[in-house]
N, C-alpha and C positions, 0 to 999 in steps of 0.2 A: 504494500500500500504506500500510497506518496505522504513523505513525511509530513507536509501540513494537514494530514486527517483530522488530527484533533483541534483544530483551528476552525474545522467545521459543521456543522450539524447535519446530520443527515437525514430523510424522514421517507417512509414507504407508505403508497396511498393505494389502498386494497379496494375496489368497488367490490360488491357483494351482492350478489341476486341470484341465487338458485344455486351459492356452492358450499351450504351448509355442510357437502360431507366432504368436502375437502379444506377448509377453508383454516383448520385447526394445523393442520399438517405445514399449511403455504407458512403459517406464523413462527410456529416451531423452528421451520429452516429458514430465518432471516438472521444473518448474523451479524456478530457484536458493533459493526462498521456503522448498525443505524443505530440510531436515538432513537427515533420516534416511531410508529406504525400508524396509521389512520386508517380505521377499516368503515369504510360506508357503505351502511345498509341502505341499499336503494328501495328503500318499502318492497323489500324482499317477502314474497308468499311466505316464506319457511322460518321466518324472522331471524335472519340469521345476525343482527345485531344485537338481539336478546343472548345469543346460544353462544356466542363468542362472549360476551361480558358474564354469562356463567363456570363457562364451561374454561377460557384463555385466562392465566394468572401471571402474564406476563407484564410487567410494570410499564412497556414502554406503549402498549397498545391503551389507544383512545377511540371508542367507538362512537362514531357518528351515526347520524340517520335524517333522512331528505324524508319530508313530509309526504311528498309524491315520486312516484317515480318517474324520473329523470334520465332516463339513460344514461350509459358507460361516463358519458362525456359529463354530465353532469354528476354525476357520482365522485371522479376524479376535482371535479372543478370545487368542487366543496372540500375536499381536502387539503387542495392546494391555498383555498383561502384560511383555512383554520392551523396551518401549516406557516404560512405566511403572519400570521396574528402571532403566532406562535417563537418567531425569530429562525425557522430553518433555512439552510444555508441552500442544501439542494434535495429536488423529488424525485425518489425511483417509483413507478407505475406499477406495480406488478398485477395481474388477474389472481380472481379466489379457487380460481378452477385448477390449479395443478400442472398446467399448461408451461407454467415460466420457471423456472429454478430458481430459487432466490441466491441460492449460491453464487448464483452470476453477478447480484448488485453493483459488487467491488468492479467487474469491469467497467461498468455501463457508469460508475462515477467516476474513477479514476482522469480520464479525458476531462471532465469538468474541474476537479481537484488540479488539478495542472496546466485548469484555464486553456487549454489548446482549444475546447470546444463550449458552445453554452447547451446543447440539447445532442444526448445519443441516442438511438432507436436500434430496439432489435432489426435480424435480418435474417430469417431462414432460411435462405437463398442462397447462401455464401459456401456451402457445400449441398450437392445435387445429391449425395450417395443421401444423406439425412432426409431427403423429402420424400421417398416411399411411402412410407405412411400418411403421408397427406392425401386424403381425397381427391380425386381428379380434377372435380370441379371446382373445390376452392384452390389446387394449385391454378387451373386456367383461371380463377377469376381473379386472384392476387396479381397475376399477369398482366392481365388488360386494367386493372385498379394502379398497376404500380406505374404503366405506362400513361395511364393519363392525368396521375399525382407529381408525374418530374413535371410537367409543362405548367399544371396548374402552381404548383410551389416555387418552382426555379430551381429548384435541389436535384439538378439530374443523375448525380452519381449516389441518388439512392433508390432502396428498393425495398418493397415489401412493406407499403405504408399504411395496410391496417396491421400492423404488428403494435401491439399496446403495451410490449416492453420498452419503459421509456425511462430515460431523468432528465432531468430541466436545472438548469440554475437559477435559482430565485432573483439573479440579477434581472437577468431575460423575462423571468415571468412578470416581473414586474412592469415590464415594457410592451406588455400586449395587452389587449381589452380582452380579459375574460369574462365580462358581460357579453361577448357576442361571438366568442368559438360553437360551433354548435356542441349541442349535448347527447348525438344521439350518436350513431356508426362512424357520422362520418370526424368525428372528432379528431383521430389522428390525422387525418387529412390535411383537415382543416387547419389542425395548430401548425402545420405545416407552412402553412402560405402566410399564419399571419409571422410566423418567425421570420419569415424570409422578407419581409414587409419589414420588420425591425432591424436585419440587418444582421439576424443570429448564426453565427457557422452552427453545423453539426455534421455528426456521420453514424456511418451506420457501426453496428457491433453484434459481429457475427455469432448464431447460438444455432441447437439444434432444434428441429419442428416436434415435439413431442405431444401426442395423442394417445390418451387413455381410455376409460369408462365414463366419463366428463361429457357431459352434454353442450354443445355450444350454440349460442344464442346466436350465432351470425348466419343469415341467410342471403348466399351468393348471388343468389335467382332474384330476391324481393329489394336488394341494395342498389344492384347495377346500377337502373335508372336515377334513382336518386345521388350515385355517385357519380354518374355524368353530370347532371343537372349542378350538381354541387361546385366541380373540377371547372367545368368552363365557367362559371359563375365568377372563379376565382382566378381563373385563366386573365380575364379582360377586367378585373381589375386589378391584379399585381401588374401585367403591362402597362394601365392608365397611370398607377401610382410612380413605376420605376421611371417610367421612359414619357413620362408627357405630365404629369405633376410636380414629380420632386426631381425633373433635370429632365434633359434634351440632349441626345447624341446624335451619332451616324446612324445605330442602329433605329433610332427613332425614325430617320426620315428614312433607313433602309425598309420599317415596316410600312411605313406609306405610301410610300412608290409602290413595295412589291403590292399591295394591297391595293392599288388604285388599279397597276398593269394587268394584272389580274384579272380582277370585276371588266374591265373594259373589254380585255381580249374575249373574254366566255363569254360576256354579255354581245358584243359585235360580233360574234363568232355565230350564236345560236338564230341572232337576229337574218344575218347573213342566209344562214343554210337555213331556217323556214322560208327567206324570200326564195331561194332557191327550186326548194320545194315545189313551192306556190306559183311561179311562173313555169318552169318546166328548164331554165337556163343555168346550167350549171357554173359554179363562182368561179371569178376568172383568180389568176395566179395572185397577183395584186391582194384582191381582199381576202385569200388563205393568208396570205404573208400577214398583212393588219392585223389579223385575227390572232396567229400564231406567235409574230413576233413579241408585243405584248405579255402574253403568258407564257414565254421564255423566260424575259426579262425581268418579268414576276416571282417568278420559282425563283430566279438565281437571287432578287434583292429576300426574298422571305428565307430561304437556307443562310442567308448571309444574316440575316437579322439573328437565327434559333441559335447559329455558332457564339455571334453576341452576346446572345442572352446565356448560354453554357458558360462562358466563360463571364459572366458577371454574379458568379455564385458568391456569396459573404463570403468571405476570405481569411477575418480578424475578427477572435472571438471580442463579443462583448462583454463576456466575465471578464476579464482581463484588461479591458480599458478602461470600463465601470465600476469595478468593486473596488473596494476599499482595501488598503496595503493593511495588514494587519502587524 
């Protein structure tokens, strides 16, 4: 562990909704590296905020409880406030379901403890022999989720972003509106883009996919949609904010061009070949060219704008220019 551990406080934020029979075990194996535990019972059926303050006599766990239930994202969000009241320095996320190994914690803080990063994420991805066991469908859907979370976030060299193995440095948290991450799936997503909105490096920290008897409450089939909706939502405004609010570059006017060549070419393109159609006179070389030239020029300003944007990932964490020398 890096020697300023004790310089800091550490606290683990447990949502809890339907994993009463594991949920004893997840506690047990957190070790001495945290202070605090926060377990949130999300108006869990099985009340497992009751069965934990029975049954857990572990001095560092503080059980909480949301009037309603809130989802994952609100679950977490409540910790992190009571946590924050509390003077912790950084949050590990971990699930009540058995799924995370808390053994891990020490990795996924260490990067913060040494300020290289303000936020790490698991990544089950990082070895292919370990995903066997994952469902087909949720490995293809973390696929298509993780491809369209780099564009909406600007984090492109990460992967697998509903993974809810997470820690944050409460410098960073302090730096986004958590009255408005949502509360429900798409949560890690979403703290996603607003990190990148503040400016927060992170990365990922490789673990393995582990699947038991554990029932999981994520449905790949019933999310998708709402995770697109979500992703482009966040797509067009992390662009509005980077690149046409808080400054003006190359790539700015490279996504306006390609974005105007574009629309023009398809649009004079389609316009073209229905007149075509319609008269019987097929289009002379000339207005192929208009048409084509255009969404040439388009393609190559928009790839030239996405390498832009790849390479304008935070860079310099903000635990480290922001917090306090101790």
């Amino acid at each position: 562990m890096n020697t300023l551990d004790k310089e800091f406080k550490v606290a683990v934020v447990i949502p809890c909704y339907k994993v009463k029979e594991h949920i004893l075990s997840v506690i047990e194996r957190i070790g001495p590296e945290v202070d605090a535990i926060y377990a949130v019972d999300d108006k869990c059926p099985q009340n497992s905020g009751d069965y934990i303050t029975e049954h857990c006599h572990d001095p560092r766990v503080k059980v909480l409880f949301n009037a309603e239930n809130q989802g994952v994202g609100g679950a977490v969000l409540h910790g992190y406030r009571i946590g924050l009241e509390d003077g912790m320095d950084i949050f590990v996320k971990v699930d009540g379901d058995g799924q995370m190994d808390p053994c891990l914690v020490k990795y996924f803080i260490n990067p913060i403890l040494n300020k290289d990063v303000d936020y790490t994420k698991g990544n089950r991805f990082h070895d292919i022999d370990t995903l066997k066991p994952m469902p087909k469908i949720r490995l293809f859907g973390n696929a298509v989720l993780s491809f369209m979370t780099k564009f909406s976030s600007g984090y492109y060299n990460l992967f697998d972003p509903t993974n809810g193995y997470t820690a944050i440095s409460a410098v960073v948290l302090k730096k986004i509106p958590l009255e408005k991450i949502s509360k429900r799936y798409f949560f890690e997503s979403d703290i996603l883009f607003r990190l990148n909105i503040a400016g927060a490096k992170i990365c990922d920290i490789p673990m393995d996919a582990v699947y038991g008897d554990e029932e999981s409450n994520l449905n790949i089939k019933k999310i998708m949609l709402p995770f697109l909706k979500g992703n482009v939502k966040n797509l067009f405004k992390r662009i509005f904010y980077n690149y046409f609010l808080r400054g003006f570059s190359i790539a700015s006017l490279e996504l306006i061009l390609g974005t105007l060549l574009s629309l023009f070419g398809v649009i004079y393109g389609i316009s073209s070949w229905s007149e075509s159609i319609s008269t019987g006179y097929p289009a002379t070389s000339g207005t192929v060219m208009l048409s084509a030239l255009p969404i040439i020029l388009g393609v190559q300003f928009l790839l030239s704008f996405i390498q832009a944007d790849i390479e304008n990932q935070p860079a310099i964490s903000l635990t480290r220019l922001l917090s306090n020398h101790r």
